[in-house]
N, C-alpha and C positions, 0 to 999 in steps of 0.2 A: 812441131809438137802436137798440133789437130790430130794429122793424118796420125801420128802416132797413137794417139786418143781413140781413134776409130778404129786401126786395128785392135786394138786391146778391147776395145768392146765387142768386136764380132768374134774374137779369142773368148771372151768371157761369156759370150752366150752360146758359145759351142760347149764350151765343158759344164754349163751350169744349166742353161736349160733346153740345151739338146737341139734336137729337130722337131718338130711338133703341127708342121702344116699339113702335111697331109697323113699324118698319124693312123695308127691301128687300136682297135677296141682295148688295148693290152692298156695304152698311150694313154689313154682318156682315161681309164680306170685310176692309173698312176696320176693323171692328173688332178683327177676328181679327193684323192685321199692326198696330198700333197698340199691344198687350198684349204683342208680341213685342220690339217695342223698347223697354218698359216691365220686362222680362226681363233686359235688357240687365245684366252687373255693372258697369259704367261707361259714361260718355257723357260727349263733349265738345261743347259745343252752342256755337255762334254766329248772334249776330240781325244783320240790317242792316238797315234803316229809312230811311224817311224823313216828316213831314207836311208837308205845302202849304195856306196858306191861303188864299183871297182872296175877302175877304168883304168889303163897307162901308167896300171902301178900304183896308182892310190886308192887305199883302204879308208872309207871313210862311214860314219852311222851317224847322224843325229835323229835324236828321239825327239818328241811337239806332245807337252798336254795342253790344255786348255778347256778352259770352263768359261761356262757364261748362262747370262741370266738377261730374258725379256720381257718384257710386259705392259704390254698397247705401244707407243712410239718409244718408250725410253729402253736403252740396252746396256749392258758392261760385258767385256769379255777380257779374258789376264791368258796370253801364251808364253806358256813358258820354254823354250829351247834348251835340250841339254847334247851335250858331248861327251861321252862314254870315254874316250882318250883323251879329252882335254886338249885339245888343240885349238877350235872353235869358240870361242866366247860370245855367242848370238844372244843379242839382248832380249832384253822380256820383254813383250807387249801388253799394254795396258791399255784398252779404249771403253769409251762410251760413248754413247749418243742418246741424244733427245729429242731426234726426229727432226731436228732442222738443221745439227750441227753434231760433226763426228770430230770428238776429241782422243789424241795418241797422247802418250807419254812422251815426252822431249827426248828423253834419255835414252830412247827407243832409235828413234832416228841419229844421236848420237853415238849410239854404240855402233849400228849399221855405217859412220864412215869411220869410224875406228876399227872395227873388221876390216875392213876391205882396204885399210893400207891406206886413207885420205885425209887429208886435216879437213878436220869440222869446219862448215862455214862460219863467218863471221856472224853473220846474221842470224845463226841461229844460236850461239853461244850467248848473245846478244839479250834473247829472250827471258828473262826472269822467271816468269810461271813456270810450274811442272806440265803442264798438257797443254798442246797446241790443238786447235778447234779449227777446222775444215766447215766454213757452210756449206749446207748440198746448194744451197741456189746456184753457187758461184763454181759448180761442177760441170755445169753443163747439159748434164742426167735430168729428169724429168722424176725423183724419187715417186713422187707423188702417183703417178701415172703406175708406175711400175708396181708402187706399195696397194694402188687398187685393183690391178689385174690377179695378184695373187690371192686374194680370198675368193677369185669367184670359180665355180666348181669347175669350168675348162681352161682356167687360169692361164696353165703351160702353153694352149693350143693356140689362145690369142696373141700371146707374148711373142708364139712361135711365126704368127699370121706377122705381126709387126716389123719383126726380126728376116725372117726370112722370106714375105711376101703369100700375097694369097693365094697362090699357084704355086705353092713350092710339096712337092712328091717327096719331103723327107721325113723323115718316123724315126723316134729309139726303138731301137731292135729289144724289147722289154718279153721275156719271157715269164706271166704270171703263173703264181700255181696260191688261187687264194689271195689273201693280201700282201703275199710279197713277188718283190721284181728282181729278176734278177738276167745282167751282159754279161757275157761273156764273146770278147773280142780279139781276132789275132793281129798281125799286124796289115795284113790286104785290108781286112773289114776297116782294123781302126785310121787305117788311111784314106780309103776311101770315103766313109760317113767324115771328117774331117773337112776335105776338100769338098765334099758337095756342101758342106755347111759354110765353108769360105765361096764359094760360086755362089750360092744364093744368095747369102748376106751381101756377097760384094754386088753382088747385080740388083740388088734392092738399098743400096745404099743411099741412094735419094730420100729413102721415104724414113729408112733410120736416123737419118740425120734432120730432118724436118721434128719426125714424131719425138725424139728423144734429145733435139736443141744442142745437138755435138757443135755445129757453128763452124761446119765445114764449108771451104769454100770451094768453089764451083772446080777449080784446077785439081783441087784432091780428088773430088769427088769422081771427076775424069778419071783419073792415074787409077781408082781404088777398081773401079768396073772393068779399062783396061788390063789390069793387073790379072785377074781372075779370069777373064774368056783369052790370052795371049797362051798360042799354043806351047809355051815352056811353062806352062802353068800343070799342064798334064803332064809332061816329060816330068818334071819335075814331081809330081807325085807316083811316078815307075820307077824314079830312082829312087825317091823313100821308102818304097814298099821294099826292094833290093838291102837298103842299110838298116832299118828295122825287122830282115826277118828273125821270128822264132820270139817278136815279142807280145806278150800279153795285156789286155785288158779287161779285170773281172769286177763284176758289182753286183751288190748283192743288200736291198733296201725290202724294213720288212713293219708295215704299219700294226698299231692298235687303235683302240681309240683314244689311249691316254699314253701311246710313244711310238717312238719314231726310231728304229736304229736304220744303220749303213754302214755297208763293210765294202773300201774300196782297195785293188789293191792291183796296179803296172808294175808290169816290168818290163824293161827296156834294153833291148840286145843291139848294140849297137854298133856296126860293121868297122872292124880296125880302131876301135874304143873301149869297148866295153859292156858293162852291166850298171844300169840304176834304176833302183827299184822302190817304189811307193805305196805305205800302206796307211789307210787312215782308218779307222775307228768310230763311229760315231753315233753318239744317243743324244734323242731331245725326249724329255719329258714333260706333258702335262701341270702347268706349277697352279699354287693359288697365289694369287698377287700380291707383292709388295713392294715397299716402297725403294729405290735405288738412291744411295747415297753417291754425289758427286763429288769429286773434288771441291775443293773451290779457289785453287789456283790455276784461274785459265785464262787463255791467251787465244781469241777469238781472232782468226782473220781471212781473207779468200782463195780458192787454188790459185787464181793470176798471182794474188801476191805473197803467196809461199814461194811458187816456183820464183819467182824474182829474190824471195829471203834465202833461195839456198844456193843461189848463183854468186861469182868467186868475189865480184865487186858489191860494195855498201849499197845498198838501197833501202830508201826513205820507205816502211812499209803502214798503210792506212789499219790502226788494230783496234779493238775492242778489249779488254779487261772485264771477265763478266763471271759472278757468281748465282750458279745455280742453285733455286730455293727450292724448298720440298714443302 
């Protein structure tokens, strides 16, 4: 479960905030306006979406809006999933946070193992409250750490220094004209900045898991370094570059002082499969502050013991029952 935790966090720092150690004047610029909207005392943010499949025969679109709203630690965001043919039923997400604790909707995680063909755990059926509350303490993540690195004006380049180490030669390939950035990627480029972003993270994995409290133990941390300098590691991304060709990655991020849009949009050709393709949308604006109304049916308790409440046997879980006052 660790190691698995660690890859998805060096996944999650390669699509979110890039390469950034040894960055180009483009890099810093983007960084520099990126920390600025991260300044902001409120923001009203909305996404539009859409994915396309056609892979093996199957035609498939689901469309993503979602809205939300922040200001200083506390946030709400509502995604809604739709399916154009109706075959899909993907639940609505509903969250908020308060800076020490991220609450879903229950019915959210319900509906995800009713799509997928599973009976609901016990455990969580179990739960009475509408929102289940995630503390960050008990994540692992270091929020706090993370939540200071982003307002400061080279934000990205330290985060990137953390992440990928102080000697790391990798950059977003950012073409400015002005205040806006804009990749464009084919599938050699987006495989290659990929894989160096997995070779550095992974050969710096000691110091992400120190800095950032993952609570790897010394045997992952082995496997996760091995993993990355093992010459089938390079094999391995000559054949992805072969089953990926002819596909694209374009983005296109365009600041003011009081907004923020991005237009992202893959597509995926993918050798004796198919086509899937990703397009996201998105504006944050400038807001004036006010105040976030909470639920107040919630069901407060730790990642250790979610993942034990959604495993197939009863387990006795330690909870809190807490309403949020305004």
């Amino acid at each position: 479960m660790k190691l698995k935790k660690a890859l998805a966090f060096m996944m999650t720092a390669a699509l979110t905030v890039g390469t950034m150690a040894g960055c180009s004047q483009a890099t810093l610029n983007y960084s520099r306006e990126f920390s600025n909207v991260a300044k902001w005392e409120a923001t009203t943010s909305s996404i539009e979406g859409t994915v396309n499949v056609d892979a093996q025969g199957i035609k498939e679109q689901i469309n993503i809006t979602a809205n939300g709203y922040t200001a200083g630690k506390q946030s709400y965001v509502d995604i809604k999933f739709t399916d154009p043919a109706g075959k899909f039923n993907i639940p609505e997400l509903k969250g908020y946070s308060d800076g020490t604790t991220s609450y879903i909707n229950k019915s959210f995680y319900e509906g995800i193992y009713t799509l997928t063909g599973q009976a609901v755990p016990t455990g969580l059926t179990n739960i009475k409250e509408d929102y289940i509350g995630i503390d960050a303490g008990s994540t692992g993540i270091d929020v706090d750490k993370i939540k200071s690195l982003t307002t400061q004006p080279d934000s990205m380049v330290q985060l990137g220094k953390l992440i990928f180490g102080e000697n790391s030669d990798l950059d977003i390939p950012f073409v400015q004209n002005g205040r806006s950035y804009t990749i464009d990627l084919d599938a050699d480029k987006t495989v290659d900045l990929v894989g160096k972003v997995a070779k550095s993270a992974g050969n710096n994995i000691d110091n992400i898991n120190t800095t950032f409290k993952l609570g790897l133990p010394a045997e992952s941390l082995t496997q996760i370094k091995a993993s990355v300098n093992d010459a089938q590691f390079n094999t391995s991304l000559t054949e992805l570059k072969t089953v990926l060709a002819g596909s694209t990655v374009n983005s296109k991020e365009v600041f003011t002082d009081t907004s923020y849009t991005s237009n992202f949009n893959m597509n995926l050709k993918i050798k004796d499969v198919g086509n899937i393709s990703l397009v996201l949308n998105t504006s944050d604006t400038k807001s004036e502050v006010k105040a976030i109304t909470f639920p107040t049916s919630l069901f407060k308790t730790t990642q250790q013991d979610f993942n034990k409440l959604l495993m197939p046997t009863d387990t006795a879980i330690t909870t809190t029952t807490n309403t949020v006052v305004k």
